[in-house]
C-alpha positions as CSV (number, residue, x, y, z in Angstrom):
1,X,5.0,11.1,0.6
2,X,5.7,9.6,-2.7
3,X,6.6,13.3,-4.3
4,X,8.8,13.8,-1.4
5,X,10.9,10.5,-1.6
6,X,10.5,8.8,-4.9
7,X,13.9,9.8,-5.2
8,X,15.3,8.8,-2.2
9,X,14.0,4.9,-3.7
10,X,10.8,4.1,-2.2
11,X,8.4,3.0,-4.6
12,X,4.8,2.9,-3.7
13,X,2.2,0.8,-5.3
14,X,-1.2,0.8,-4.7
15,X,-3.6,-2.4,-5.2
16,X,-7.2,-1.5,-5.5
17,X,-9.3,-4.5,-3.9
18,X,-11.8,-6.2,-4.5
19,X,-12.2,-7.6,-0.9
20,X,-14.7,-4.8,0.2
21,X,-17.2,-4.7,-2.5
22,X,-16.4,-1.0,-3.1
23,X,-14.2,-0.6,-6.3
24,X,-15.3,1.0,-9.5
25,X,-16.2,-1.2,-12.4
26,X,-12.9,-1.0,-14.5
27,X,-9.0,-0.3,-13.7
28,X,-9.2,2.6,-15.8
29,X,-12.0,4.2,-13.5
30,X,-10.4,2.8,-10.4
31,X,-7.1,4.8,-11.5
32,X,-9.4,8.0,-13.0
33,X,-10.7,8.2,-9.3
34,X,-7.7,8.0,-7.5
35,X,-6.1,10.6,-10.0
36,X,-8.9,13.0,-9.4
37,X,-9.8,12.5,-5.9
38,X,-6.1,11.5,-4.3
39,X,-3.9,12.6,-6.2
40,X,-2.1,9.6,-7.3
41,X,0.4,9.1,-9.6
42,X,2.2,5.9,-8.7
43,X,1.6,2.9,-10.1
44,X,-1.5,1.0,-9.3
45,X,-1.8,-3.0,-10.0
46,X,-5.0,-4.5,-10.9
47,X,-7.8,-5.1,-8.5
48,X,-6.5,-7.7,-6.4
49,X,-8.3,-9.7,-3.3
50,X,-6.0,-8.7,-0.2
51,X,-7.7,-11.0,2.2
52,X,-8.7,-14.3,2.6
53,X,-7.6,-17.6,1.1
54,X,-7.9,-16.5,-2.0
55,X,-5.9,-13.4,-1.5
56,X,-3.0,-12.4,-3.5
57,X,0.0,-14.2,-2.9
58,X,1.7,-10.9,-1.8
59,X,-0.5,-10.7,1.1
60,X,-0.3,-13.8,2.0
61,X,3.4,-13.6,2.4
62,X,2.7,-10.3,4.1
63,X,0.1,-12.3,6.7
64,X,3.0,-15.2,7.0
65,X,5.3,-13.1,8.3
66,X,3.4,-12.0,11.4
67,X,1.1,-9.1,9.7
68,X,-2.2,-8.5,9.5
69,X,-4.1,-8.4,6.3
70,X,-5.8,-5.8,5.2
71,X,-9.1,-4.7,7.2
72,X,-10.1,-1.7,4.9
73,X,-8.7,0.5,2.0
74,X,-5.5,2.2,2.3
75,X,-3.7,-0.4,4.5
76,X,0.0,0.6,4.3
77,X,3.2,-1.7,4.6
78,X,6.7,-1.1,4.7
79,X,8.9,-3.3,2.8
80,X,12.8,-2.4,3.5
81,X,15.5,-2.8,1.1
82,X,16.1,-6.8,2.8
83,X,12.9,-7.7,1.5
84,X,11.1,-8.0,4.7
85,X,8.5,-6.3,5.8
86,X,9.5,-3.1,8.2
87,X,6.3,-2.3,9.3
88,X,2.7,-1.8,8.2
89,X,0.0,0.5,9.6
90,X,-3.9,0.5,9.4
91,X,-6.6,2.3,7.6
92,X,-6.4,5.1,10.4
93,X,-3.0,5.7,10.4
94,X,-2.1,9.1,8.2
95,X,0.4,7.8,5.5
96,X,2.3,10.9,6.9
97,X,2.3,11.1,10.3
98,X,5.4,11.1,12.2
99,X,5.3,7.3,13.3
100,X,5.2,6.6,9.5
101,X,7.5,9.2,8.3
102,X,9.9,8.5,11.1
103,X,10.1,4.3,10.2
104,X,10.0,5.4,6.6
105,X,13.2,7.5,6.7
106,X,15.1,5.0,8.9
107,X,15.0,2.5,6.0
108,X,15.9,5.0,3.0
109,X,19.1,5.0,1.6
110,X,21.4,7.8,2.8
């Protein structure tokens, strides 16, 4: 999905987490995984707790504004070009299945 739109605008970061006492050791191995095992090659932020009262301050303005925090890796949200948040999807949800794609494109520049 990234590959495919990058240049349309979306930007995707990923935040490794530290909420579910799964993450590698360092950043550097966090981002050597995800390289080798995902593919990835946006940018990824530092470990980060996404839940919780002491979760980052992004997802707590994410939970304020009627969404869920994240219950596992790879939650996904949506933020359009107003700044809000369009939409956000669970763990399950395939980052490219229509539902996703569909919202995705809707909020993509022409």
């Amino acid at each position: 999905m990234w590959q495919r739109y990058k240049d349309q605008g979306l930007v995707v970061i990923g935040v490794p987490s530290s909420s579910f006492g799964q993450e590698l050791q360092s950043e550097a191995e966090i981002k050597d995984f995800c390289e080798a095992n995902y593919q990835v090659d946006f940018p990824l932020t530092e470990r980060e707790t996404v839940r919780g009262a002491d979760a980052h301050p992004f997802f707590q303005w994410v939970a304020s504004q009627g969404h869920n925090q994240p219950s596992w890796n790879f939650y996904k949200y949506l933020i359009g070009p107003d700044g809000k948040v369009a939409q956000s999807w669970s763990t399950r949800t395939d980052p490219e299945s229509n539902k996703v794609l569909k919202t995705l494109e809707a909020s993509l520049p022409m």
